[in-house]
C-alpha positions as a Markdown table, in Angstrom:
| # | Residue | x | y | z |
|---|---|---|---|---|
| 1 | Unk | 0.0 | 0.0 | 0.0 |
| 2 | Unk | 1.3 | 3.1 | -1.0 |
| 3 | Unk | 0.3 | 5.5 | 2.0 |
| 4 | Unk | 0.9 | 3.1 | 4.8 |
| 5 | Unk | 3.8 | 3.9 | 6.5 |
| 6 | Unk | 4.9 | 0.5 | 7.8 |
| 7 | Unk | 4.7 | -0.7 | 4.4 |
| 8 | Unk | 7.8 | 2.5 | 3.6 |
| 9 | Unk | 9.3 | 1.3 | 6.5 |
| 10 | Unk | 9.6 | -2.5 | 5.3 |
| 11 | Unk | 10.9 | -1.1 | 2.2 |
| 12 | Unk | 13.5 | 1.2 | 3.5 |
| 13 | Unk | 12.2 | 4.5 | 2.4 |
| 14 | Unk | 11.1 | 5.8 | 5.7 |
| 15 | Unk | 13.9 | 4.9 | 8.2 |
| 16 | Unk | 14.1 | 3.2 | 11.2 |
| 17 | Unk | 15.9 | 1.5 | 13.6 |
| 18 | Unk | 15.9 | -1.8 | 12.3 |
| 19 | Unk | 16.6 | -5.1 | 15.1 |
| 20 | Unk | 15.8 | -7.9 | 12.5 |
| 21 | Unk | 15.2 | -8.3 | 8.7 |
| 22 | Unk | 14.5 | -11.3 | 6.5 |
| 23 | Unk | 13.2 | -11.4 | 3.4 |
| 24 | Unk | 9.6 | -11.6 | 4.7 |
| 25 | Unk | 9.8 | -9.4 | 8.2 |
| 26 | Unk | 10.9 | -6.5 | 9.6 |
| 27 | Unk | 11.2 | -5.3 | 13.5 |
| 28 | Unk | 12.2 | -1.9 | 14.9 |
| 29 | Unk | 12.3 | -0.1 | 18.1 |
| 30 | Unk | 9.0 | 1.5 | 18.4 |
| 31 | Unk | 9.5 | 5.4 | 18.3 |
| 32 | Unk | 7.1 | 5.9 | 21.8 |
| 33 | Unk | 8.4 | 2.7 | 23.6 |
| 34 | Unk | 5.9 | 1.7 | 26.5 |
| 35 | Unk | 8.8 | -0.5 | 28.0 |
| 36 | Unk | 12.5 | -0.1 | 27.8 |
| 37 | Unk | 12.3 | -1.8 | 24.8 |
| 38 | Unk | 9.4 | -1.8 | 22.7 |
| 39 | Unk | 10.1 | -3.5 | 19.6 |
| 40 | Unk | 7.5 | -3.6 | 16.2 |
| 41 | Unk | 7.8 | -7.3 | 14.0 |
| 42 | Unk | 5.5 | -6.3 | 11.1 |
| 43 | Unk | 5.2 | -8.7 | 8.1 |
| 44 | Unk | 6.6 | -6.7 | 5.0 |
| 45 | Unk | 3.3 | -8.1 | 3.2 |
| 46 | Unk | 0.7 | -5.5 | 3.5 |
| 47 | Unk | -2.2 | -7.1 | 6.3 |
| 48 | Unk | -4.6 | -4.3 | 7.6 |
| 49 | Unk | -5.4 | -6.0 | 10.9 |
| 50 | Unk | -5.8 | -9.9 | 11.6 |
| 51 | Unk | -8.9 | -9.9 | 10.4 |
| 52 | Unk | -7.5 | -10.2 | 7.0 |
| 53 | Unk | -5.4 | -13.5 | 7.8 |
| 54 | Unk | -6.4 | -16.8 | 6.6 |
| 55 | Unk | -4.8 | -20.3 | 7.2 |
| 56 | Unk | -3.1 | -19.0 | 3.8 |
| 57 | Unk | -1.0 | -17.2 | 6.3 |
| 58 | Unk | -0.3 | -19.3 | 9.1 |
| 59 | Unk | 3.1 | -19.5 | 7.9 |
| 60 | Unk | 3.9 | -15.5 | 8.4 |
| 61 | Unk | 2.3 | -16.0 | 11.6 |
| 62 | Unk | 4.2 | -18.4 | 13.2 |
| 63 | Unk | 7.1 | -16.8 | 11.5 |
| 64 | Unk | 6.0 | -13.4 | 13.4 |
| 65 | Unk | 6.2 | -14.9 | 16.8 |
| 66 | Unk | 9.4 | -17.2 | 16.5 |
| 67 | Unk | 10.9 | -13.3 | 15.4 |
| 68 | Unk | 9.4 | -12.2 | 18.3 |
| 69 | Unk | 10.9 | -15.0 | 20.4 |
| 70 | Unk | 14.5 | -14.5 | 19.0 |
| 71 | Unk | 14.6 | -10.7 | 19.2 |
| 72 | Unk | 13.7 | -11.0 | 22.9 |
| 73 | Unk | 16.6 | -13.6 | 23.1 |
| 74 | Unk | 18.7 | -11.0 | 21.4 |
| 75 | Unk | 17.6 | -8.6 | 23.7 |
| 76 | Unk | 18.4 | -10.9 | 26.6 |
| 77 | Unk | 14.7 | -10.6 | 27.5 |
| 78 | Unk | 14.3 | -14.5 | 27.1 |
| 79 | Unk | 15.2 | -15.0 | 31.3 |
| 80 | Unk | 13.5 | -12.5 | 32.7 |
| 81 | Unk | 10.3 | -12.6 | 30.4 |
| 82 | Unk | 8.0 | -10.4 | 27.8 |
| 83 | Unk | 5.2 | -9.5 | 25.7 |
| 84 | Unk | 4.1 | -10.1 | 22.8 |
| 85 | Unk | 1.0 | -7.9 | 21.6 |
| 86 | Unk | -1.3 | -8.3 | 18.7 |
| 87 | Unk | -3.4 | -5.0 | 18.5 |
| 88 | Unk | -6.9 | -5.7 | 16.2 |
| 89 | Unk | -9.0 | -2.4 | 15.3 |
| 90 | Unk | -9.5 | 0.7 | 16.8 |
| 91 | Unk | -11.1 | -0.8 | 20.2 |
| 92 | Unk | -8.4 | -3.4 | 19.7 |
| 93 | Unk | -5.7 | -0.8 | 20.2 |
| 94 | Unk | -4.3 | -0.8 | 16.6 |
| 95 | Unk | -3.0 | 2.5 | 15.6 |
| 96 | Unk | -1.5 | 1.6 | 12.1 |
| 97 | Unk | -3.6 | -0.5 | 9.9 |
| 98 | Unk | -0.8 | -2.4 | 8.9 |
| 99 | Unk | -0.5 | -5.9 | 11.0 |
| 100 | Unk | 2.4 | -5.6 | 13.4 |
| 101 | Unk | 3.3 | -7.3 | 16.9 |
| 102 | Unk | 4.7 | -5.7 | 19.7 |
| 103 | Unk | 7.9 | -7.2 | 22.1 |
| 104 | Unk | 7.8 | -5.4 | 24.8 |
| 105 | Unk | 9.9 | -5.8 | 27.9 |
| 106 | Unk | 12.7 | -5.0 | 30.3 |
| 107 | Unk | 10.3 | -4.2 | 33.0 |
| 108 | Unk | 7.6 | -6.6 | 35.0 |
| 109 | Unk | 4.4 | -6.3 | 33.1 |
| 110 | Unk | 1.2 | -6.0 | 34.8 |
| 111 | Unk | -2.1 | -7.3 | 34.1 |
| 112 | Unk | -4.7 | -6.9 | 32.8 |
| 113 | Unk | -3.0 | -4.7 | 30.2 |
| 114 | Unk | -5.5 | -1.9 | 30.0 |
């Protein structure tokens, strides 16, 4: 999509800074981190929320969360624990209509979210 800024992102003409890039994901630090790190995994493939995911996409999905799981290792979150966040919709919490998962850690989480 041509006005969706995590789709510029993914393709390096907006930047950021990048954590971890294959050819299928991207994941940067969020610019207003709710944790001391707060880190976005967004499939480079244009999704507008869940919603639009089918089993066609299971394997992005689980492709997602492993990210998520190895950043966090990277960040030497992995011990201590972390989050990760799937925002759907306005209500949901999504600000960008463009699918992307949250890692956030580096502080104990509390619950419920909000």
């Amino acid at each position: 999509m041509k006005d969706c800024i995590f789709c510029k992102i993914g393709a390096h003409e907006i930047q950021a800074m990048v954590v971890y890039e294959d050819s299928d994901i991207l994941a940067f630090r969020d610019i207003n981190p709710q944790a001391p790190v707060h880190i976005l995994i967004i499939p480079k493939k244009h999704f507008g929320s869940v919603n639009e995911f089918t089993a066609a996409e299971t394997e992005i999905l689980g492709r997602l969360v492993l990210a998520g799981k190895n950043i966090a290792r990277q960040e030497r979150l992995d011990e201590r624990g972390y989050r990760l966040v799937l925002n759907c919709g306005e209500d949901g919490g999504q600000s960008v209509a463009h699918v992307h998962m949250h890692l956030i850690g580096g502080r104990a989480m509390t619950w419920p979210p909000g």
